[in-house]
Each structure stands twice: as C-alpha cells, then as structure tokens.
C-alpha positions in Angstrom: 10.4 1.8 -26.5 8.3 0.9 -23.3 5.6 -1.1 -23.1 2.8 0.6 -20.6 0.6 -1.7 -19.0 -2.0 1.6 -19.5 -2.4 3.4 -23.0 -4.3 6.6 -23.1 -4.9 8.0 -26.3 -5.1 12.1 -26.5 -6.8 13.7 -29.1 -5.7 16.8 -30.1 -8.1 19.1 -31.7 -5.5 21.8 -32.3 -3.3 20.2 -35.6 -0.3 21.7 -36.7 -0.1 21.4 -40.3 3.8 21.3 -41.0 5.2 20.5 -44.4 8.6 19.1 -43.0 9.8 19.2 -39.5 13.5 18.5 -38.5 15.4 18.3 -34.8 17.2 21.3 -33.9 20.7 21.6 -34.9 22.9 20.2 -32.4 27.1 20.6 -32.8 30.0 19.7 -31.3 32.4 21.7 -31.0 35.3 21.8 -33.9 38.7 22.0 -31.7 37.8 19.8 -28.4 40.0 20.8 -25.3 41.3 17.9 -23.4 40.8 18.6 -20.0 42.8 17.6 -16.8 40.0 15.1 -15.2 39.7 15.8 -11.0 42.5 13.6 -9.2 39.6 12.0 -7.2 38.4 10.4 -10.7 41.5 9.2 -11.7 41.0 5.7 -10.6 38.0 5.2 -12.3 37.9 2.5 -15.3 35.8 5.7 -17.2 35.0 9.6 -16.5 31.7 10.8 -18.3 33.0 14.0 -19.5 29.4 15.2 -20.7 26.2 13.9 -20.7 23.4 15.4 -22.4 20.1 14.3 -23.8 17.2 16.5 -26.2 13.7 15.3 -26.4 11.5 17.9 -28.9 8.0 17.1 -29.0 6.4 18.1 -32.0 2.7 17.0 -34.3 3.0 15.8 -37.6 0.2 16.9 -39.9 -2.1 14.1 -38.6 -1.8 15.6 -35.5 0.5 12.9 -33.5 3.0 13.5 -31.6 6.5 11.9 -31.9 9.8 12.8 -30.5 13.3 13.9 -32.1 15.9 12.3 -29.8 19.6 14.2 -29.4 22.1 12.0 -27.7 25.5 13.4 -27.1 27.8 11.6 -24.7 31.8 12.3 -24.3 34.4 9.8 -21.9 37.7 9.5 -20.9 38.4 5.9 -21.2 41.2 5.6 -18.4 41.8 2.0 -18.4 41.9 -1.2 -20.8 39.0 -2.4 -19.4 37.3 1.1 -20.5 38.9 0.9 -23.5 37.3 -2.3 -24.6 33.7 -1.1 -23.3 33.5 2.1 -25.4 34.9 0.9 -29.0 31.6 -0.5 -30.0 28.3 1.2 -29.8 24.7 -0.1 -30.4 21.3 1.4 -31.1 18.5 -0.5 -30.9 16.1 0.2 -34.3 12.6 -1.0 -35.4 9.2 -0.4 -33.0 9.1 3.3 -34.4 12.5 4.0 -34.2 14.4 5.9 -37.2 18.1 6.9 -37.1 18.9 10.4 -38.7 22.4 10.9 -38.1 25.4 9.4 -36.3 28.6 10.5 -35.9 31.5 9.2 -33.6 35.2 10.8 -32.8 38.3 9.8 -30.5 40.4 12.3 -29.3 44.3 12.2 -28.0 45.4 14.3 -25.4 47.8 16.1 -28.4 44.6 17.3 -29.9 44.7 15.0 -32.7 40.8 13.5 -33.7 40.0 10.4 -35.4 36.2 10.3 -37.1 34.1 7.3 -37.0 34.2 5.5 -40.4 30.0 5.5 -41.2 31.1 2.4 -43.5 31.8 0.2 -40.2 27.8 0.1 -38.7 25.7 -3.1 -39.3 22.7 -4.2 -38.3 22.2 -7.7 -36.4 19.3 -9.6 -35.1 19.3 -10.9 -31.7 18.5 -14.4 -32.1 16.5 -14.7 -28.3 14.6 -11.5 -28.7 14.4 -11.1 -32.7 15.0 -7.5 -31.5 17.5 -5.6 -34.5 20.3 -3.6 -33.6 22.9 -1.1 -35.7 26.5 -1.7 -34.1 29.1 0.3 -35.5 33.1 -0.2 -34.3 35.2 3.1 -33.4 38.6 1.7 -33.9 42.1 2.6 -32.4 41.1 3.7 -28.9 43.8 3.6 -26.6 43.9 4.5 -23.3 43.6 8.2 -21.8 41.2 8.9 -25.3 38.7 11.2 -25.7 35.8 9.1 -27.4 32.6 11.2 -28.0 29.4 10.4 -30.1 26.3 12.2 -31.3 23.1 10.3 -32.5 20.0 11.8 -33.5 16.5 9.5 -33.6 13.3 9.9 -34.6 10.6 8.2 -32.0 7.5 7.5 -30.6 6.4 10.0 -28.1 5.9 9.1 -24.7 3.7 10.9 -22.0 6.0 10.0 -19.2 9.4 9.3 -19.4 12.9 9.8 -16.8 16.3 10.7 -17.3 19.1 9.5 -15.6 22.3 11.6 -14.3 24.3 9.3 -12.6 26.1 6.0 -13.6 28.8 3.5 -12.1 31.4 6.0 -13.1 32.0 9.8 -12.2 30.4 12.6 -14.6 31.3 15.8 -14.9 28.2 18.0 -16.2 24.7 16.3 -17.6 22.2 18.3 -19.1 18.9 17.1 -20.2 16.2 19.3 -22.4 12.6 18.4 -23.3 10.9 21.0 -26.0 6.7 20.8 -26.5 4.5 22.6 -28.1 3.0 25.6 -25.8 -0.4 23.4 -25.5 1.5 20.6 -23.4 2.6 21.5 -20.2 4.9 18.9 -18.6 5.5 18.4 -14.8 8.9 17.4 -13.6 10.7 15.9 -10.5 14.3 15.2 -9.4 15.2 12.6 -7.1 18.3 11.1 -5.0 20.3 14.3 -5.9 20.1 18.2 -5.9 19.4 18.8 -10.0 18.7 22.4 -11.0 15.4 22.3 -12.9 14.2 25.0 -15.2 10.8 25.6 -16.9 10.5 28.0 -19.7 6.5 28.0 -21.0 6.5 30.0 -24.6 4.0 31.2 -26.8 4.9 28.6 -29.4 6.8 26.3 -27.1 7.8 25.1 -23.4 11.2 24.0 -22.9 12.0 22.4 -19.8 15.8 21.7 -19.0 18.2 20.1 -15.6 21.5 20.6 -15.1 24.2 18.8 -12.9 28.1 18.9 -12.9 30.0 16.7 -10.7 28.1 13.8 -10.4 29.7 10.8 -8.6 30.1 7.1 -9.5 27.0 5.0 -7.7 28.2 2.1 -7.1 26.7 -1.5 -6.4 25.9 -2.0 -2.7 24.6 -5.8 -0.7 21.3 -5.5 0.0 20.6 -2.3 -2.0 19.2 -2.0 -5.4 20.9 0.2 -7.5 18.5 1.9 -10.1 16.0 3.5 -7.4 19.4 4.9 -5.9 19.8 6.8 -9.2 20.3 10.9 -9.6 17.0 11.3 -12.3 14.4 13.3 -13.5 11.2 12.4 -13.7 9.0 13.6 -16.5 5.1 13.7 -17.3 2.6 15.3 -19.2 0.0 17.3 -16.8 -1.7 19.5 -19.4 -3.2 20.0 -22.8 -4.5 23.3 -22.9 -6.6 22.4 -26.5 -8.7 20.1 -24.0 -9.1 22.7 -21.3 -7.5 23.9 -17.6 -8.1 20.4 -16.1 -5.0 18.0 -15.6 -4.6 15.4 -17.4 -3.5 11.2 -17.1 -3.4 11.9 -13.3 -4.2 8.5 -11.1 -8.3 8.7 -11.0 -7.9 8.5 -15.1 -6.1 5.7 -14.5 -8.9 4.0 -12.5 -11.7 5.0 -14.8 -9.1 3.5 -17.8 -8.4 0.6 -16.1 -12.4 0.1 -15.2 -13.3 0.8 -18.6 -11.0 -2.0 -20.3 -11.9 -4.9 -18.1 -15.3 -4.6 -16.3 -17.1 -3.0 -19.7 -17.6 -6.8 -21.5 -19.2 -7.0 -24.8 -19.8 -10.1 -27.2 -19.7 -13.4 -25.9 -17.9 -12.3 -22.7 -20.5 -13.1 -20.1 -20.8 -16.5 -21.7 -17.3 -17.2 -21.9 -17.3 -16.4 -17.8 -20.7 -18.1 -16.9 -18.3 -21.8 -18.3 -15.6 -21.0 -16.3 -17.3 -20.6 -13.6 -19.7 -23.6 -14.4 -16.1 -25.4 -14.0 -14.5 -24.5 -10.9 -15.6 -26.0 -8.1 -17.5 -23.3 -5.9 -19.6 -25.2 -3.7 -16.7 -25.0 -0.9 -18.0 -22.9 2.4 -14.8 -20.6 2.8 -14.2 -17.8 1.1 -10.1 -18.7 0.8 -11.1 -22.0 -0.5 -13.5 -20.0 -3.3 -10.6 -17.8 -4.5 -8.0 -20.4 -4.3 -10.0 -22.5 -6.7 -10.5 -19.9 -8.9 -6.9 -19.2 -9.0 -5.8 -22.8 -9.5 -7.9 -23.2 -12.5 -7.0 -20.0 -14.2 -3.1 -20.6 -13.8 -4.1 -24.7 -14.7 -5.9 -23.6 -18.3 -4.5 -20.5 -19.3 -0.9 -19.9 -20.3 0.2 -16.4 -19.8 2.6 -14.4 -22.6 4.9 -11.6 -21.6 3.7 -9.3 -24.0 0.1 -7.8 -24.8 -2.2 -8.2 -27.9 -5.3 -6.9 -28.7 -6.8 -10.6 -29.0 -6.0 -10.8 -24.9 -9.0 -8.6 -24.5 -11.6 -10.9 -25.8 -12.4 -13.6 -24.2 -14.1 -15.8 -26.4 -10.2 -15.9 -27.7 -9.0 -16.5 -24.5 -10.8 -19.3 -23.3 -10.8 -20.6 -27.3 -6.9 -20.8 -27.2 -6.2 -21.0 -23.5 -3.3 -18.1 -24.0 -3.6 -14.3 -22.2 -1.4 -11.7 -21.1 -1.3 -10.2 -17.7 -3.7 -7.5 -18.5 -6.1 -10.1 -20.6 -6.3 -12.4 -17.3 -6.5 -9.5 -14.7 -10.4 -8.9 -16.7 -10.9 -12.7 -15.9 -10.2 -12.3 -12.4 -11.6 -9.4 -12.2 -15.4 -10.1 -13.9 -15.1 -13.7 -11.6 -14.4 -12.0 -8.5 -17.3 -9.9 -9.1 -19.6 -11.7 -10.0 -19.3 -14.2 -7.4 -20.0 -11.5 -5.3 -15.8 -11.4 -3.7 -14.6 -7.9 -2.7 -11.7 -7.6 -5.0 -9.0 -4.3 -6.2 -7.4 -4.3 -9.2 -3.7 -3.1 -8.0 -1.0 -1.4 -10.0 2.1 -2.2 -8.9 5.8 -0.6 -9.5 9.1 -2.6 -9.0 10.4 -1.0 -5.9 13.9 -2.4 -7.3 13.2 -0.7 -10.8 11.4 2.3 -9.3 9.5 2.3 -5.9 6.4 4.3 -7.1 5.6 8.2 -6.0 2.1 8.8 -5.2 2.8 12.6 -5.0 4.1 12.2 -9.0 1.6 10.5 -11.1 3.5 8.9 -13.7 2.1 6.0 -15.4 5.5 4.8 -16.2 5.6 3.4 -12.5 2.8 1.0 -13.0 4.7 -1.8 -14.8 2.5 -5.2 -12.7 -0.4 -6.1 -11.8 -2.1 -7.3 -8.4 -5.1 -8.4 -7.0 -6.1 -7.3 -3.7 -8.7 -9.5 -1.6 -9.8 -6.6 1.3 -12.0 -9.5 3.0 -8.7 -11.8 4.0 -6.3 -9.4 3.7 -4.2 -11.5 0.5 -2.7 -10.7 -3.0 -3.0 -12.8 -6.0 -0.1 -12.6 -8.8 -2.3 -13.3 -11.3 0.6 -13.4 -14.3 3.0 -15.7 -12.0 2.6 -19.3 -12.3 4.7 -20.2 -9.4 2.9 -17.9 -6.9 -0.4 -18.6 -4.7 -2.9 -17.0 -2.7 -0.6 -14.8 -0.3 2.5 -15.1 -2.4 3.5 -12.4 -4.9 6.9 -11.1 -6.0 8.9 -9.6 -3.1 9.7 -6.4 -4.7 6.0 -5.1 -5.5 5.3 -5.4 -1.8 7.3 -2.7 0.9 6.0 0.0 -1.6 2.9 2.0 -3.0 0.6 0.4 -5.6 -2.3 1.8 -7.3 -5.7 0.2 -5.9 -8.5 0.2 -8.3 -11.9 0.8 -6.1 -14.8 0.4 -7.9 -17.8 2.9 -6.7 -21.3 3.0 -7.6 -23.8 5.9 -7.6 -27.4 4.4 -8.4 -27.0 2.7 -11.6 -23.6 4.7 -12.1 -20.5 2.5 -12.2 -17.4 3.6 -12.3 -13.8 4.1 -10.4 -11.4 5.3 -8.3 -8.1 5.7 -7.6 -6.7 4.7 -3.6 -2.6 5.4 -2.8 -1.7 2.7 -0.7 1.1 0.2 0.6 1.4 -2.8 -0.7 2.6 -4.3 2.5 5.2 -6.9 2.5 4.6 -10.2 4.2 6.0 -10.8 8.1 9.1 -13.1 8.5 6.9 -15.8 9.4 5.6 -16.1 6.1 8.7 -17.1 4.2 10.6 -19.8 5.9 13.2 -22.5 5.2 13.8 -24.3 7.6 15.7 -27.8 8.1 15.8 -30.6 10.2 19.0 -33.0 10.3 20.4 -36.0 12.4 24.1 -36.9 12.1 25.9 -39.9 13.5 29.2 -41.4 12.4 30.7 -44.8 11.1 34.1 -44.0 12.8 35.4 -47.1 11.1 34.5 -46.2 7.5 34.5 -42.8 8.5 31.4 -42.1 7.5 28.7 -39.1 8.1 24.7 -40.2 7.8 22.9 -37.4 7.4 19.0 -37.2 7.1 17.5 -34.2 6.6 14.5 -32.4 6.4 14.3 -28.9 4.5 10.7 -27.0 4.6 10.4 -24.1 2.3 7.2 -21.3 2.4 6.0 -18.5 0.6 8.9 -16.9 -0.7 11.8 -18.2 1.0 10.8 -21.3 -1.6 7.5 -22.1 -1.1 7.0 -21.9 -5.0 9.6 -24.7 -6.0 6.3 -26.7 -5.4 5.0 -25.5 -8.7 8.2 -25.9 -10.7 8.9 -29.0 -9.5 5.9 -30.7 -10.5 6.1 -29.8 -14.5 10.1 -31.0 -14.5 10.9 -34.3 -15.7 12.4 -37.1 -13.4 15.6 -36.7 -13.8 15.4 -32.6 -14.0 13.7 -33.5 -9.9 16.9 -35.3 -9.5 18.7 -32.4 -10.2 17.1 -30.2 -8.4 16.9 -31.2 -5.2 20.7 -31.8 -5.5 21.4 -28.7 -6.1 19.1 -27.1 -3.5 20.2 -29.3 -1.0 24.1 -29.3 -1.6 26.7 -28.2 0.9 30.8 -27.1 0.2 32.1 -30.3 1.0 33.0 -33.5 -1.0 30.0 -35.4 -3.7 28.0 -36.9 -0.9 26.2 -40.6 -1.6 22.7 -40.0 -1.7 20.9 -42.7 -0.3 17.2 -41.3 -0.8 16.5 -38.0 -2.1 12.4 -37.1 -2.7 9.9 -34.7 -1.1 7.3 -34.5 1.3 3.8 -33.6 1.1 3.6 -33.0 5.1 5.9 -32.4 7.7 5.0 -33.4 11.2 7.2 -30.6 13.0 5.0 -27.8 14.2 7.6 -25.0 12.5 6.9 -26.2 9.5 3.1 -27.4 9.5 2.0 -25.5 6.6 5.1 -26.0 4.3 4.8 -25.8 0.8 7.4 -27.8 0.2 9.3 -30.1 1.7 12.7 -32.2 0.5 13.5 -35.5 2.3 17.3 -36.4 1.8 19.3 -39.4 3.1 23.2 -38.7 2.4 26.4 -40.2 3.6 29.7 -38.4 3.0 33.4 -39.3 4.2 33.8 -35.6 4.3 32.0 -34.4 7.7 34.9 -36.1 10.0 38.7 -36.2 10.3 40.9 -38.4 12.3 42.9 -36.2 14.3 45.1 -38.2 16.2 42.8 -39.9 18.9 40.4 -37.2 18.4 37.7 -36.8 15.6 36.5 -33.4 13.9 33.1 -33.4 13.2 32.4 -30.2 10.5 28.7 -30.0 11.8 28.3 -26.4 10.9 28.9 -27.4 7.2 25.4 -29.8 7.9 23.4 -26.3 7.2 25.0 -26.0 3.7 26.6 -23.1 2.6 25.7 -19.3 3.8 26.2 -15.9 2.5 28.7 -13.6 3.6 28.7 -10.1 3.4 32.1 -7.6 3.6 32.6 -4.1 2.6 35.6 -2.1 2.9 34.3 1.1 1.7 32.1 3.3 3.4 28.5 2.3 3.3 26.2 5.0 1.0 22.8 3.3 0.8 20.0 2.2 3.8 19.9 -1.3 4.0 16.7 -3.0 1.9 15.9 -6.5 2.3 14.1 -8.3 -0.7 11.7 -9.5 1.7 11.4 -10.4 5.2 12.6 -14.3 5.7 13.0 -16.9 9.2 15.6 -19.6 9.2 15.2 -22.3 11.7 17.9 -25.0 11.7 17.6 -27.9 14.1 20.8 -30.2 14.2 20.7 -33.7 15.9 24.0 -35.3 16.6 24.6 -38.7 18.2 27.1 -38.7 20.3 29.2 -42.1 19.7 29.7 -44.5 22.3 33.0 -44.1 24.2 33.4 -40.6 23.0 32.4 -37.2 24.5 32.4 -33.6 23.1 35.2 -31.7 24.7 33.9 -28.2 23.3 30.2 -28.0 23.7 29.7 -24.8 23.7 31.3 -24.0 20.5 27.8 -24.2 18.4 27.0 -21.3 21.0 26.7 -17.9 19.4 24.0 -14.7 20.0 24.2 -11.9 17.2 20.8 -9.8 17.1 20.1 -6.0 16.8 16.9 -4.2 18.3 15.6 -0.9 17.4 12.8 0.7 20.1 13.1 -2.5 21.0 12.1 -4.5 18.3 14.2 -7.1 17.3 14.7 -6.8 13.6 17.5 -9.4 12.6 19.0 -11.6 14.7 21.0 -14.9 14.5 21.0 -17.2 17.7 22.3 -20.6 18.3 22.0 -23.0 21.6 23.2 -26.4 22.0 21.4 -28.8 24.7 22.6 -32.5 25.4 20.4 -35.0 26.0 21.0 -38.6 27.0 23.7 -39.2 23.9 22.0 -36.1 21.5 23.9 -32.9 20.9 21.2 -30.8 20.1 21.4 -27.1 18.4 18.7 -24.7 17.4 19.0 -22.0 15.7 16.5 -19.4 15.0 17.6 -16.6 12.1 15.3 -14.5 11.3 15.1 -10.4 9.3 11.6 -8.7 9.6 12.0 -5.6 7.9 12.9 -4.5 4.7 14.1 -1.0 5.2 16.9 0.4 7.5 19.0 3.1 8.0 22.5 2.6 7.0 23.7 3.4 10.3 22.5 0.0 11.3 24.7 -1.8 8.9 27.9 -2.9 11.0 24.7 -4.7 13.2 23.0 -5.9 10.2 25.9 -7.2 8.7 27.1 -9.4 11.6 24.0 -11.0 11.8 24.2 -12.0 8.2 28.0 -13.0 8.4 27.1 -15.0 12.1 25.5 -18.0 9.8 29.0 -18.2 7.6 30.5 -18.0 10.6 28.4 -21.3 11.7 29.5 -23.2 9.0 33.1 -23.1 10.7 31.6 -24.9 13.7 33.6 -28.1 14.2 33.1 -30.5 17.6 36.0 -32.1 18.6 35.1 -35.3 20.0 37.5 -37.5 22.5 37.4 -40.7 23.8 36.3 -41.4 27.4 
C-alpha cells in the first residue's frame, strides 16, 4: 500500500457488528469466446481484452474499515515478446495484504483452456527492499493466447485512491467499481479521457462505477511524462454522514493536520530547539545568510530516512540519534523558522511527473513531498534533499500547484490554513552549464590541447557540489571523467580538478566548477594538405530528438535550463580557416514574441582566435504540441553542432 505523508484517523461512531464478511462473488465466464481483435490493434506486442477492478468497503466489528480487492484482467498476447511478459505473475503480500483466491487460464483460439496449476506460486523476498512477493508461472503460452486471471485480496482501506484505464497497449473495455457503506459518500473525477462515471447512493450502500471500451495504447513521448498523461479515475472520500453534513479530509483539514503535528511540541521539544539554535551561527545581518545556516546545519547533522516512524516526531530522539524523516525534519524547520521570527509555509507538494496536483479535487494522495516556502525572499528549501540549497528543489515539484500551510492567529488562537498556489519553477537563468574551452594543435604530433572550463548551477548541476565532496579520491576522478567526456577517442588528461570561482561574469555564482586540461589525437585529421579540426565534438556530446509518429502530448520541459558554450581556437601559423562560417547557425522559436527556446551560434576572428559563442537556452516548461517541429530543431541544432568541422589550409 501507499505511504501518505498525511494520516487522518476517522472514527466511526456507527459500528457494524458482522459475524463474517466475504467479497462479492465475482465469475468468469465458463465457455470464453475468442474474439477477432480490431485490425488497428493487430500490431501491438499485447491487446487488453478486459480490464476490470472491484474495491468494497466494508467495517469489521471494531468498526475499521478495510477493502476486498477484485482484479480481473484478460490479453491477447500477439507476439513472443508478449508471450514472455504475461507467463509469470506477481502479487506483492505482507503490510496488510491477504490473498483469498487466485485463479489463472490460457485460452486458444480453438476454444481449448488450460488452468493455472495453484501448485506453481511461491513466495520470494526481494533482497533490496525485503519486500515479499507470490510469483506463480502460467505455462505453455504461445502466441495469439487468451491468458486471463482473477485475484481476489483483502486490504487496507484507503480514503483516496485512482484507477487507471489506459496502458502502453490497446484495451478494449475497463470497468472499475467501488462499493461503501451508505454513511461514506465518495467523490470521483476522470481525467485525460471521456470515462462514463456512475453514482448509485443506497440505503445500505453506494456503489460508484466507470466504464470505457476502446482505449488506445499511450505511448512514451521525449519530453512528456507518461503517467499524468494517463486515462484515470480519481477517487476520494467527501462524507461520513455518522459525523454530520460537513465534508470531510478536504485541504483546510489538511492544514489544521499538518499544524497540529509539527507546531504543537510537548516534552523536551523546546529544549531540544533552544541547542540547535544555540549552534548555528545566527549573528549574520541578512536574512538569506540566517536561513542558509540553518539549512546547512540541519542537512550537516541530521541524516534523513525515506520512510516515516513514530520516533521522527520527537525530537529529543532526533537530535539524540541525528536520524529523521522528511516529515520529522519539516517540524525542525518549521519551530526554527518560527521562532526566529522568519516568515515561513509549510508546502505540500505533488510530482507533476507522478501526478500534477488538482486543487479543484482534494485528494490527499497528491501530496507525496514536502517544501518550505520563504514569502520574504521569494525561495524554497528541500528540506529532505541533501544535494539541494536555498533556491534549489526538485524540478518536478515546481511548474505545478502545492499546498501552502499559512498559519493564522486570532488573539491567543493558533491555528491554519490551507492556500492553492503555484509552485513556480525557476527562470532559465537559474540553472546553467556552461563551458569555456581553448584549442590549439601540435600539427606534428597531431595533437589537440584542450582546456576547459565547465560551470554548473542550480539544477542544470549545481548540486554535484554536494556529492562530490563526500566521494572518495579516486570516485572524484571518476566523475569528473565522466561528466566531462566527449564521443571521441580516451583523451590524456593532463589536469582534471574543480574550481571554487570562476572569473567569467556568466558564471560568477557557479556552484560548481570542473577545470580540465586534455590532449587527444582525435580532434584533427590530415587530409591531404588540409587539416580537419572536429571542434564541434569540443562541446561533448548532445541529445537528439526524432519522432516519426505523429506527436500526442504538449511538450513539458523538466525545468527551464541556459547553455552557454564559448570555444577559443588558435588559429596555427601558416594556416587559415577556409570555412568560417560553418560554426554559424540560428534556430529559435518565439511565441507573442517571447523567445522560449532557441539555439544560436556566431563565430568572430580575432588576431589568430576563432572565436564561437553560443547561447542555448528553454524558459518554459509547458507548450503546446503544435510547437514541436520548432522545439525539436532547436534541441537537434546542438547535435547538429557536434558535426561542425573547420577545414584549415595552408597560406
């Protein structure tokens, strides 16, 4: 199951006292048709011949709820490829999760079925995650098979919850049912596709169902995540009627949660904050300074675990064993924010390339990261992310809506509030990598030096800084290699280290900065009485981007990102460049006139320096697919660089 950065407990006053309570009786049918598949399907690896999924809420005698799962999913599997994906299934077991039945057939297209042999599932342990697994084997598939499988679980319940109806192959018909008792009263939503949606509210229960047949193959897309692009239903719980008319777990209860479990301290909380802050140094005049220090000593002391325990609450532990979670050090920030008097939010956070979150659909399933919002200089904090600092946070929780935790007082009345806003992502300017580079030859060894200067901020690489400095020397080695490699030949690296400061004004407030010295025999060619030199290789390599199909989904940058490149060649004695103008190139697209992307490169000569400059730049995350043949060229304009070769002749 999920893991919500939120709980909410619900207590139900109304308890149904059931002696035994089983899932509704689900069959397949007993003489399966094999249908004719539509010709446009037919060169798929797979066609999902039905989909459907049962969720029935119900209270054990305690009064909880938990969830009977129905899975039932039937494919053609019209390839080997398919063939070898579908004969083994797993199910993930443990956390709550209890298998009641399984069952598993193949069917020919003569009719003839094959049961699953029940003797075949095991169990295994992944040996990373220590999560357990059954895996059970449906043997003698071949292809053009009918393979279909029921499983029935029991679960934890959920509040919130989705449902997905498309899937990198075609499907024919999807159904998905949820089934409450008549005190919960569930809101749904579809998205990305036209899904019939039914409510049925009962006296005993509600059953809420949505239906879609012919459901096409999404496929993966450059520069376009794929799950938000997803035909799905979105499902939450609005009501409990046993508790009254109001609505329930909307975003305000999420504030007043969120207030309530890290600005309400108890025990030695205030004591274990009054040493931390005895320990950062706070006597700096500007505010950035303040919170930057605060933020370097948190992420210097306290290591931060992917999951959440109750022990991450108190922070006696945490400061005792210098080990949080992301909600345990969000109270940290929080309480030290405050009470140095720093105007602070508290910001829930969805991945947009997960799930962009919905602010007209309060599900709490969105709010998977947290943020922390500093109004007074406009900057996030990541407070769970080592590698990030003050201004830097992961690319994909910005261009999108996050939950901002507002805290209000009323006399001595604290509490708070829920504000829908954009997290907005960071301009181009902030996330740069840029480079620097002289050439010259040694015609007579045939030798390239190259020296070259690479400056990397915010989130274009700003963060290698903090990786870096925990690796070992020869790990260092390694990575700067790699970082700073190109497609040609193993170069000879005369220096390779970094730089605290660059002195070129582009680059001023670089993060950081690799300094490498290289010679290579593979940046000229003899040609005759003419030399090739592959200057556009001096860049390393670029990516490219082709598409033959038709284009289906906007364009959506990560983030917004500049490129400067700044190539100095020395032009030998004797020689002269007979095609100057071949580093010469002018790719950019404007919309209302606005540049948004553009790739631009001019050469200069001066004295016995070819000089080019090339500014690249994309500033903004979203546009319309209409744009992509324009988009696209600017991307492929940098590969297209790297095939820049001067021809140089003697005078």
């Amino acid at each position: 199951m999920k893991t919500y950065y939120i709980t909410f407990c619900l207590v139900f006053s109304h308890l149904l006292a059931l002696a035994q309570i089983a899932p509704s009786e689900y069959k397949w049918e007993s003489k399966p048709a094999y249908i004719t598949i539509p010709e446009e399907f037919t060169s798929e690896d797979r066609v999902g011949l039905y989909s459907f999924e049962r969720y029935e809420y119900f209270h054990n005698q305690e009064g909880n709820l938990f969830v009977f799962q129905t899975v039932h999913r039937k494919f053609r599997a019209l390839n080997d490829k398919a063939v070898n994906q579908l004969n083994t299934l797993s199910m993930e077991i443990g956390n709550g999760v209890e298998l009641i039945d399984i069952k598993a057939r193949t069917i020919n297209e003569d009719g003839k079925i094959v049961n699953f042999d029940e003797s075949s599932i095991k169990e295994v342990t992944d040996d990373e995650s220590h999560d357990k697994y059954k895996i059970f084997a449906i043997d003698g598939i071949e292809v053009g098979n009918d393979i279909e499988y029921i499983m029935v679980k029991k679960i934890p319940s959920d509040y919130f919850g989705r449902a997905y109806f498309q899937y990198p192959y075609p499907v024919l018909k999807a159904r998905w049912e949820l089934s409450s008792p008549a005190t919960l009263i569930y809101d749904t939503k579809a998205y990305n596709a036209d899904i019939k949606l039914d409510n049925q509210l009962g006296e005993e229960r509600n059953v809420y169902t949505a239906e879609m047949k012919n459901i096409p193959a999404l496929k993966e897309e450059k520069f376009a995540y794929l799950n938000p692009r997803r035909a799905r239903v979105e499902y939450r719980l609005a009501y409990n009627t046993d508790q009254g008319k109001f609505p329930i777990l909307t975003w305000d209860h999420v504030a007043q949660r969120i207030y309530a479990n890290n600005y309400l301290l108890e025990g030695k909380d205030q004591e274990v904050l009054d040493k931390m802050k005895s320990e950062i140094d706070l006597s700096v005049s500007s505010l950035r300074e303040k919170i930057t220090n605060v933020e370097n000593y948190l992420k210097k002391n306290i290591l931060i675990q992917e999951f959440h325990a109750p022990e991450f609450d108190n922070l006696e532990f945490v400061a005792q064993n210098k080990v949080s979670s992301e909600r345990g050090i969000v109270k940290i920030y929080a309480n030290l924010f405050k009470q140095l008097g720093i105007q602070h939010n508290i910001v829930l956070a969805s991945d947009r390339d997960i799930f962009p979150l919905d602010k007209d659909f309060s599900s709490w399933d969105y709010l998977r990261k947290y943020l922390i919002y500093l109004p007074e200089i406009d900057q996030y904090i990541a407070p769970a992310n080592l590698q990030f600092r003050l201004g830097c946070f992961p690319a994909t929780l910005g261009a999108s809506d996050g939950l901002f935790v507002e805290l209000v007082k009323v006399g001595n009345f604290e509490s708070a509030v829920a504000q829908l806003k954009e997290i907005k992502a960071s301009d181009y300017h902030e996330n740069y990598d840029h480079m620097f580079i002289k050439m010259d030859l040694n015609i007579d060894e045939s030798l390239t030096h190259i020296i070259t200067e690479r400056c990397f901020h915010g989130l274009s690489g700003g963060f290698f800084k903090q990786f870096y400095s925990m690796m070992d020397e020869k790990a260092k080695g390694e990575f700067l290699k790699n970082i700073m490699a190109t497609k040609l030949g193993k170069p000879e690296y005369k220096e390779m280290t970094t730089h605290e400061k660059s002195e070129k004004p582009q680059a001023s407030d670089a993060d950081f900065i690799i300094y490498a010295d290289v010679m290579s025999e593979d940046f000229m060619e003899q040609a005759g009485n003419k030399i090739l030199v592959n200057i556009g290789e001096s860049i390393g390599p670029q990516s490219e981007m082709y598409q033959e199909e038709e284009r289906k989904a906007d364009i959506e940058n990560e983030f917004n990102r500049w490129y400067i490149r700044n190539i100095e060649f020395t032009i030998p004695e004797d020689y002269s460049i007979s095609n100057p103008e071949v580093a010469d190139m002018n790719v950019s697209h404007e919309v209302d006139g606005e540049t948004l992307f553009k790739f631009v490169s001019k050469h200069r000569i001066e004295g016995n320096k070819y000089i080019v400059e090339i500014d690249e730049f994309y500033n903004q995350i979203y546009t319309d697919k209409k744009h992509i043949e324009a988009f696209r060229n600017v991307v492929n304009a940098a590969a297209d660089f790297n095939k820049v070769v001067l021809i140089l002749e003697e005078k």
